[in-house]
One Martini backbone bead per residue (centre of mass of N, CA, C, O) as a GRO file, in nm:
protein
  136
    1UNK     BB    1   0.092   0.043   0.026
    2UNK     BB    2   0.036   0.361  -0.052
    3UNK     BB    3   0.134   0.671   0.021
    4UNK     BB    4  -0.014   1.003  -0.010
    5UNK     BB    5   0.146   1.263   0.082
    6UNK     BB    6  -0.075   1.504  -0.057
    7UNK     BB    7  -0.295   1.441   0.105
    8UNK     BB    8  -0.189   1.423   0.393
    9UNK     BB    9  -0.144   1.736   0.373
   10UNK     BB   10  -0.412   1.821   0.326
   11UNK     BB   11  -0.554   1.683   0.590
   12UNK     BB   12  -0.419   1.850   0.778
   13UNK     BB   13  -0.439   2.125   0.680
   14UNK     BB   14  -0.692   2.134   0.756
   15UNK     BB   15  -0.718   2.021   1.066
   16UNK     BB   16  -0.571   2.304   1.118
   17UNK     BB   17  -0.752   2.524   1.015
   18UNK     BB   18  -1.027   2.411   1.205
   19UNK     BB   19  -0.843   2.367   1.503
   20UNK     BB   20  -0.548   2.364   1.522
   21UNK     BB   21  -0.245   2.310   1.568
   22UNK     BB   22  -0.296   2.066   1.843
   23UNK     BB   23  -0.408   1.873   1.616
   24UNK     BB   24  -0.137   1.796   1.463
   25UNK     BB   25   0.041   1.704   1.691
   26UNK     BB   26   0.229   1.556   1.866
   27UNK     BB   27   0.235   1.434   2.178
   28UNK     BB   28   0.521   1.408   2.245
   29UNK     BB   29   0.613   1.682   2.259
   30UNK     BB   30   0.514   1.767   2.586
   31UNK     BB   31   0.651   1.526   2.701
   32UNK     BB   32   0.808   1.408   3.000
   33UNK     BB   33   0.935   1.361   3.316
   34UNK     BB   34   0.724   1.510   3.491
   35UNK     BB   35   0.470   1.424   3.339
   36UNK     BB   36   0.537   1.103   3.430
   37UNK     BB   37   0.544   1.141   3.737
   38UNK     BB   38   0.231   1.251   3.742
   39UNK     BB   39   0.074   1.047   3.627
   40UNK     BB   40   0.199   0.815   3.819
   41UNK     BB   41   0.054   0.915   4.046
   42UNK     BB   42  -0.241   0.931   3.947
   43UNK     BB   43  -0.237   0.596   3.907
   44UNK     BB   44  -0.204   0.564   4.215
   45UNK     BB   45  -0.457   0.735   4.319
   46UNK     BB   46  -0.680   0.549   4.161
   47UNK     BB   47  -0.578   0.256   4.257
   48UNK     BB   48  -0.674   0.339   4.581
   49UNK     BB   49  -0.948   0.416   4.497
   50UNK     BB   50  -1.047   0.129   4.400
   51UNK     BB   51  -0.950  -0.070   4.660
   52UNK     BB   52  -1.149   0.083   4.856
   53UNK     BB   53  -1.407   0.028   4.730
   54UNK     BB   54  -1.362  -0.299   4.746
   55UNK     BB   55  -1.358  -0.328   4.999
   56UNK     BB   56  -1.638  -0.133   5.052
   57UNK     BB   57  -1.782  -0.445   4.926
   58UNK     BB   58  -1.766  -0.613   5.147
   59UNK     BB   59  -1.815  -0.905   5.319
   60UNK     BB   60  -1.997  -1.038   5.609
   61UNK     BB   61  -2.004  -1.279   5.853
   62UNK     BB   62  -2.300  -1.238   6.123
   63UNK     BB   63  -2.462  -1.438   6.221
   64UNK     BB   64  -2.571  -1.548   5.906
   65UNK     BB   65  -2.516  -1.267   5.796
   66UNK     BB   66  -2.444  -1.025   5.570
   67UNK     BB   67  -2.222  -0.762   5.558
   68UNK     BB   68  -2.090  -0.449   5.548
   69UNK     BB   69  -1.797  -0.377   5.640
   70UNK     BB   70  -1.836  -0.068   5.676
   71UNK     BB   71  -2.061  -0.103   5.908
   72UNK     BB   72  -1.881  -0.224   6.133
   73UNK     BB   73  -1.720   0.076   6.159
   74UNK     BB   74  -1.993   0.192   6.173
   75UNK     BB   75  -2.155   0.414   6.395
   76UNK     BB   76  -2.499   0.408   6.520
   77UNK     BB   77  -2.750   0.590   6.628
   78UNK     BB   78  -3.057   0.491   6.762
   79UNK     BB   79  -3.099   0.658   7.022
   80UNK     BB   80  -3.259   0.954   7.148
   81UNK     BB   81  -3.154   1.136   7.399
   82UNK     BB   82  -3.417   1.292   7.446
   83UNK     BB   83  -3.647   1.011   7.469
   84UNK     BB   84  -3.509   0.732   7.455
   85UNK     BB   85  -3.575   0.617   7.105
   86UNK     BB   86  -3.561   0.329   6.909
   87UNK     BB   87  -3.475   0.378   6.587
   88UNK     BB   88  -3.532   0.273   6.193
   89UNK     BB   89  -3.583   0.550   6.099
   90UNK     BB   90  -3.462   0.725   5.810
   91UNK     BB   91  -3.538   0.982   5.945
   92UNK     BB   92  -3.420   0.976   6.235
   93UNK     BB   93  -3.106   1.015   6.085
   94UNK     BB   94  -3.119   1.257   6.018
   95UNK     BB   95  -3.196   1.402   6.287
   96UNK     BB   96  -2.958   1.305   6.453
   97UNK     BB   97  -2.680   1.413   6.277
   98UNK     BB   98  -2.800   1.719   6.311
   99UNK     BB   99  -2.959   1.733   6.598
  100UNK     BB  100  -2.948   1.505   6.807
  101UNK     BB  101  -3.258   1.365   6.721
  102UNK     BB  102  -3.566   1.299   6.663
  103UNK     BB  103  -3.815   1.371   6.453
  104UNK     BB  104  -3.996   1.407   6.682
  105UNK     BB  105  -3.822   1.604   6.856
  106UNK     BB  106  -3.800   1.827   6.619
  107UNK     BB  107  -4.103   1.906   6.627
  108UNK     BB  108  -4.121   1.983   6.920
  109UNK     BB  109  -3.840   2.146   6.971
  110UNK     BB  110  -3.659   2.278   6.734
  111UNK     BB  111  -3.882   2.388   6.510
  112UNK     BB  112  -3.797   2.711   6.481
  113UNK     BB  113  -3.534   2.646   6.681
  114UNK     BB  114  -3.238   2.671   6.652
  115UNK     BB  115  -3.061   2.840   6.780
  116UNK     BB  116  -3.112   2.735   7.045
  117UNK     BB  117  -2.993   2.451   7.003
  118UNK     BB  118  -2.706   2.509   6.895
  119UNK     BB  119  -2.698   2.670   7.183
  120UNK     BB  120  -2.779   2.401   7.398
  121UNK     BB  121  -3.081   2.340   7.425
  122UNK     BB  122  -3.277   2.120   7.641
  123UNK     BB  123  -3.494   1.933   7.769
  124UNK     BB  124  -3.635   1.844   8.031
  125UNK     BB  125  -3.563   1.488   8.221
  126UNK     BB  126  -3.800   1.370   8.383
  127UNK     BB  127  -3.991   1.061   8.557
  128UNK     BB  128  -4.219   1.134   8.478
  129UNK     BB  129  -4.221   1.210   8.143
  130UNK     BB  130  -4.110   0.966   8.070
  131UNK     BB  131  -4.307   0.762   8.170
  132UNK     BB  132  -4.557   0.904   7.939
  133UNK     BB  133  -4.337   1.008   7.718
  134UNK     BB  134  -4.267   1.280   7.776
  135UNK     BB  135  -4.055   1.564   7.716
  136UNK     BB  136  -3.998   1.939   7.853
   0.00000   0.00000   0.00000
């Protein structure tokens, strides 16, 4: 196969009218040896935040459950400070995380008053109202 050398220059330089000069130009112009160790410092720390994401979907047998390995190293409150109700509810997490409190305990002391919380506020607990339920 020949190659017409006048083609190829025709369409180089269409290509480059077009584009611009760093469409034609070889890519190993401008690469050296501190852009290769900088290429492979990213290439290992792409490598290690994927062998992390893979670890971090290891599963683990406990007690017959498969269970996520990230799972076991990570504390979760369940049981809320403030009424003492220990809730499975994926709702009582978002405000457990963010004001320290189940949603019933958000929407009685909380809303509408965080700066008061944030500001260290919390209700008394005493044991009448802890066993009616209530803490005022």
């Amino acid at each position: 196969m020949k190659k017409d050398l006048n083609y190829i220059a025709k369409v180089e330089k269409a290509i480059k009218e077009k584009y611009g000069d760093e469409a034609v130009q070889n890519p190993r112009k401008d690469w050296d040896d501190e852009k290769e160790a900088e290429y492979i410092e990213q290439l290992k720390a792409l490598t290690e935040k994927r062998m992390n994401a893979s670890r971090s979907k290891e599963r683990v047998e406990i007690n017959g459950i498969l269970v996520s390995k990230k799972l076991i190293n990570k504390e979760s409150q369940r049981t809320c400070p403030v009424c003492r109700v220990y809730s499975f509810d994926m709702k009582d997490d978002v405000y457990m995380n963010k004001f320290d409190c189940c949603f019933k305990c958000y929407i009685e002391y909380v809303d509408g008053r965080e700066e008061r919380w944030k500001a260290g506020w919390r209700p008394k607990n005493n044991k009448e109202n802890t066993i009616n339920g209530n803490n005022t």
